[in-house]
C-alpha positions as CSV (number, residue, x, y, z in Angstrom):
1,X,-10.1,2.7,-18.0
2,X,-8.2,0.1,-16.0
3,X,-10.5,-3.1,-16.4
4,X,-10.3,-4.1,-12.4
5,X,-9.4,-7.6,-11.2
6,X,-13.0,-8.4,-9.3
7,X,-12.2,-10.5,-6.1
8,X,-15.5,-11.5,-5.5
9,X,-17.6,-9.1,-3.9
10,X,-19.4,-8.9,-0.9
11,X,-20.0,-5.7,-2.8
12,X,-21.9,-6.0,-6.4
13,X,-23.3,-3.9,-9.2
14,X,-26.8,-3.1,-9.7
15,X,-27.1,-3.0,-13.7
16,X,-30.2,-0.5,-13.1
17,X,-29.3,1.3,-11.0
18,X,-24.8,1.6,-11.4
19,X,-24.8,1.8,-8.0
20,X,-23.3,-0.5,-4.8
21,X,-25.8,-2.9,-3.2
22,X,-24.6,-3.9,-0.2
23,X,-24.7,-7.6,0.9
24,X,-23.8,-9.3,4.1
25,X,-19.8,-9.9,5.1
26,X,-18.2,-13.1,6.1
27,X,-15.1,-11.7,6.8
28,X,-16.7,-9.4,9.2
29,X,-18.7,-12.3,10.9
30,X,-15.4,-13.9,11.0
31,X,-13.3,-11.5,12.6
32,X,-16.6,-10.6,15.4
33,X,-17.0,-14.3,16.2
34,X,-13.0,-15.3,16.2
35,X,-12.2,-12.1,18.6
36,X,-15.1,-13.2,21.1
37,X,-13.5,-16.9,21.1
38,X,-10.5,-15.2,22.7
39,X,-7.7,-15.7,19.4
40,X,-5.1,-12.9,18.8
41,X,-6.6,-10.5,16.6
42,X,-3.8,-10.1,13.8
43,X,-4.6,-13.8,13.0
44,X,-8.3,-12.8,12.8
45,X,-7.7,-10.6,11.3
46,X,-5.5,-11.5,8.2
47,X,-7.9,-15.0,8.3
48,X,-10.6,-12.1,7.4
49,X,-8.7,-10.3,4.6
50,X,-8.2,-13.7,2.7
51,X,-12.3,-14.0,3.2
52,X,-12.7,-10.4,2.3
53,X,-14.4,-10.9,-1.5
54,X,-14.7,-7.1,-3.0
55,X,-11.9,-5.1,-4.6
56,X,-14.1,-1.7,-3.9
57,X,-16.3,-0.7,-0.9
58,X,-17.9,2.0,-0.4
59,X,-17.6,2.8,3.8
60,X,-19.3,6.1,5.3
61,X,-20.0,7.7,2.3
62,X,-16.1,7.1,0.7
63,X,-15.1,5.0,-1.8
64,X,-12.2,2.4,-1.2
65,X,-10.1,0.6,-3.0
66,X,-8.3,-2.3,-1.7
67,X,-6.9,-3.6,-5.1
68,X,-5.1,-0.8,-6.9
69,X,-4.9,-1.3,-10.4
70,X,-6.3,-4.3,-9.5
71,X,-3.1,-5.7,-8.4
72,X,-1.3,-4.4,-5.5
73,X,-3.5,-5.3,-2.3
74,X,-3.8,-2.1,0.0
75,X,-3.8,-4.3,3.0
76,X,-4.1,-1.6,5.9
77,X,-6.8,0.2,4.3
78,X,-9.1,-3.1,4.6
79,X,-7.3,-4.0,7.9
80,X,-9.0,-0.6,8.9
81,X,-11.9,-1.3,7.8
82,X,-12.1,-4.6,9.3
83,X,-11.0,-3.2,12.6
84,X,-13.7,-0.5,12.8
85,X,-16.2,-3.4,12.4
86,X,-14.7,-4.5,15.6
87,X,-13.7,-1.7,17.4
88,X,-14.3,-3.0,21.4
89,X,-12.7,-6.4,20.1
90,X,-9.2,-5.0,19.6
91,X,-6.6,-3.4,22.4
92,X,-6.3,0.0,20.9
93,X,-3.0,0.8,21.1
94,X,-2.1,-2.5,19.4
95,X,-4.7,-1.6,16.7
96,X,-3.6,2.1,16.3
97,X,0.4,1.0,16.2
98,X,-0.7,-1.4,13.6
99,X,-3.1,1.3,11.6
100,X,-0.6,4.0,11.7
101,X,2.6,2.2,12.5
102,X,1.9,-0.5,10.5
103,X,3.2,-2.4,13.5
104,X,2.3,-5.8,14.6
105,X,2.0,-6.9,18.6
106,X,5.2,-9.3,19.6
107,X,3.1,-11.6,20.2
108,X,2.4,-12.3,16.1
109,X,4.7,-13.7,13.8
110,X,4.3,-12.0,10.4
111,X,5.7,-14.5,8.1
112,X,2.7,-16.5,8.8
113,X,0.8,-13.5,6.6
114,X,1.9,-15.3,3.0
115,X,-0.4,-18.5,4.6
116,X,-3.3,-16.7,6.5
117,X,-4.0,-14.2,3.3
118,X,-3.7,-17.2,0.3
119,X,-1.8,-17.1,-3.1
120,X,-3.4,-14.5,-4.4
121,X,-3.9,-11.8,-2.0
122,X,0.0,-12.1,-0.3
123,X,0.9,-11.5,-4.2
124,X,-1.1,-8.3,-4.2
125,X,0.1,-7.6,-0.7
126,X,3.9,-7.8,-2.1
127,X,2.8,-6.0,-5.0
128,X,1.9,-3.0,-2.7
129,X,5.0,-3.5,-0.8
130,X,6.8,-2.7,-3.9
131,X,5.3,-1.0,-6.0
132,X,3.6,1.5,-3.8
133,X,5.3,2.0,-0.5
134,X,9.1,1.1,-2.0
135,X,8.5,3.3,-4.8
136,X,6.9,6.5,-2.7
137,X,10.3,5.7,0.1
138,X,12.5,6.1,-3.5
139,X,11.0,9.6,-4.2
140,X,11.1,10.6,-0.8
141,X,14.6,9.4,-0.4
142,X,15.3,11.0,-4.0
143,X,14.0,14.5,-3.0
144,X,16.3,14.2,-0.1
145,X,19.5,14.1,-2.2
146,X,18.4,17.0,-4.2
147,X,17.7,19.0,-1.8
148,X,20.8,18.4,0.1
149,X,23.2,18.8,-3.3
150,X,21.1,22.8,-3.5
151,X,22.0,23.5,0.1
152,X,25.8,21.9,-0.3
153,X,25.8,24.7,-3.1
154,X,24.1,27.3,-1.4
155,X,20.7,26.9,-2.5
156,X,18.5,27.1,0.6
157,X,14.9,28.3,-0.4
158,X,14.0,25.9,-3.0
159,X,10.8,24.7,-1.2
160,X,9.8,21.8,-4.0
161,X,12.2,19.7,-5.4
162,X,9.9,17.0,-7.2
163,X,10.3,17.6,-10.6
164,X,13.7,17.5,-10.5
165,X,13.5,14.1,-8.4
166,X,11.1,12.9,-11.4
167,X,13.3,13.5,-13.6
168,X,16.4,11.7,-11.5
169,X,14.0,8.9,-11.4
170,X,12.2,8.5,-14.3
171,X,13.4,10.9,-16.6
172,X,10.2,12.7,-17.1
173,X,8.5,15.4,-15.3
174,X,5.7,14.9,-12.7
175,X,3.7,16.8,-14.9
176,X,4.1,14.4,-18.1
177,X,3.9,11.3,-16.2
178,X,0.2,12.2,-14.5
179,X,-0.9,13.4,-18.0
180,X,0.5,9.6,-19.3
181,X,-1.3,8.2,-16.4
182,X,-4.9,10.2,-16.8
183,X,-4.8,9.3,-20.7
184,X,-4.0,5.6,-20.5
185,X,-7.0,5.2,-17.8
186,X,-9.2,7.5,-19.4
187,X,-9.3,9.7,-16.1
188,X,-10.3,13.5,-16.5
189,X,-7.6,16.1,-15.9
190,X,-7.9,18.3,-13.0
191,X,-6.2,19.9,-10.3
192,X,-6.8,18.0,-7.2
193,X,-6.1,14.2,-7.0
194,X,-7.6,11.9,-4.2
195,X,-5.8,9.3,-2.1
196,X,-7.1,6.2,-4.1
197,X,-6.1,7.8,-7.0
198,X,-2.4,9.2,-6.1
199,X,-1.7,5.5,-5.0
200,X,-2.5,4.1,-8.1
201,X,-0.5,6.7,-9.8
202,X,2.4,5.8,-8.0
203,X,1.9,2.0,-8.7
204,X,1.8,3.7,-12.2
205,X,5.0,4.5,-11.7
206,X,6.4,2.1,-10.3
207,X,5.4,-0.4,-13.7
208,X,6.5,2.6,-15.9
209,X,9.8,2.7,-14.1
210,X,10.5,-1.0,-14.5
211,X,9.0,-1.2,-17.8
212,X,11.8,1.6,-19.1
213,X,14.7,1.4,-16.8
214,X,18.0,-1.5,-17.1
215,X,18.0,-4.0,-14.4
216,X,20.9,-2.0,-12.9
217,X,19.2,0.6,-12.1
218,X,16.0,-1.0,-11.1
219,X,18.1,-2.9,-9.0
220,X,19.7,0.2,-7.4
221,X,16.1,2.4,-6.8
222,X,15.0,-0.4,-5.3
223,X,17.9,-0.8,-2.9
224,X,17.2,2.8,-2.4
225,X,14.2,2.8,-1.4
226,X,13.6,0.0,1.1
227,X,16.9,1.9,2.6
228,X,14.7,5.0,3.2
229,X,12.2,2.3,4.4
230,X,15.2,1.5,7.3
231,X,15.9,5.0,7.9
232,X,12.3,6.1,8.6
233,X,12.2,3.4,11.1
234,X,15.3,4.3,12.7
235,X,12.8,5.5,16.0
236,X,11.5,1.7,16.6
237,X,13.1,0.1,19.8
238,X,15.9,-2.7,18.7
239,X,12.8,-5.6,18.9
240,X,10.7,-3.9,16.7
241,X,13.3,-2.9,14.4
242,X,14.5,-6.9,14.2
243,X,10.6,-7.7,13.7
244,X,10.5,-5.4,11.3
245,X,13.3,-5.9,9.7
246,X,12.3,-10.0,9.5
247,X,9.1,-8.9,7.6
248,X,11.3,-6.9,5.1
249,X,13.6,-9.7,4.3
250,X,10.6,-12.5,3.9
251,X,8.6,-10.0,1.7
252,X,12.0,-9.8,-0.3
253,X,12.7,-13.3,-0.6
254,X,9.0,-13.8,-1.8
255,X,8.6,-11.3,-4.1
256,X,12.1,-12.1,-5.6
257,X,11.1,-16.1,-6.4
């Protein structure tokens, strides 16, 4: 299996019992006593992800994992369950366009994110960026194209065009990759896969495409998917779309130094 990078836990290991123990949360403290001094919340908030100390939690009965593959940081999942802990703290619609959306207020300026999360965590952060949420706006986008070439040529009840986008992308059916995925972490094979687990799989992918691809055409899948990115957030007003579109070019710029 995988050998996890541990950020510190607020969460540890029980050798007897190999289960979680829970122990008490700054970064919940944090957040709770930051919101009641009256700061804006996605400060607090990202000031409580770089104090968050556990790659894995286990919240209402459901495991999470905030550090997939022990590198790419699944920021919204924590910034969810952060949020939760402080449900009456938050506006709700600012917290639900932020959770779903992935939207901040106007009010906050995301390129100070890189200095409220640290070194460490923005790297993970750009790491999901890229090698989740790029790489599942590639397929998407890559799907798209084959399933418009079948209908250009006639071809209009072809329901599932993923293998063939596999293949467009990384040469290799869906099929083979998961198998290569399951066998290099020693998961069990089986039918049904689970959010944690199809997000690692894609940052699976995303190494396995840039481990075997030329710069070229790393260089162009990439460009095609933060594209798809644009497109799918074609429906923001013109100030969220220039926020938005800020973000994108900062996460660039840092990921590409």
């Amino acid at each position: 299996m995988v050998a996890k990078k541990t950020v510190p836990g607020t969460l540890r290991i029980d050798p007897a019992k190999r289960d979680y123990v829970k122990e008490p949360t700054i970064a919940i403290k944090h957040l709770s006593d930051s919101l009641r001094k009256g700061r804006d919340w996605p400060t607090c908030l990202f000031e409580s992800m770089a104090l968050w100390t556990s790659a894995e939690d286990v919240y209402r009965g459901r495991r999470q994992t905030y550090f997939i593959a022990g590198e790419a940081f699944d920021w919204l999942l924590l910034a969810e369950r952060l949020c939760n802990s402080a449900r009456n703290l938050i506006p709700q619609q600012e917290r639900d366009s932020l959770l779903f959306n992935g939207q901040f207020p106007s009010y906050f300026n995301p390129s100070t994110i890189k200095n409220l999360l640290g070194i460490e965590k923005y790297r993970g952060f750009l790491n999901f960026f890229y090698g989740i949420t790029v790489e599942e706006a590639l397929l998407l986008a890559t799907e798209l194209e084959v399933q418009k070439k079948h209908e250009g040529n006639g071809l209009l009840y072809i329901e599932d065009h993923t293998d063939e986008a596999f293949h467009k992308v990384y040469r290799k059916s869906m099929h083979e990759l998961l198998s290569c995925f399951r066998k290099s972490n020693n998961y069990s094979s089986r039918n049904t896969m689970n959010v944690s687990e199809a997000k690692e799989f894609t940052y699976w992918l995303f190494k396995y495409r840039v481990a075997n691809a030329d710069k070229a055409k790393i260089a162009s899948d990439t460009r095609k998917g933060l594209n798809q990115i644009k497109k799918m957030g074609a429906h923001l007003n013109p100030e969220d779309q220039a926020r938005d579109l800020l973000l994108k070019q900062q996460i660039y710029r840092d990921y590409s130094s």
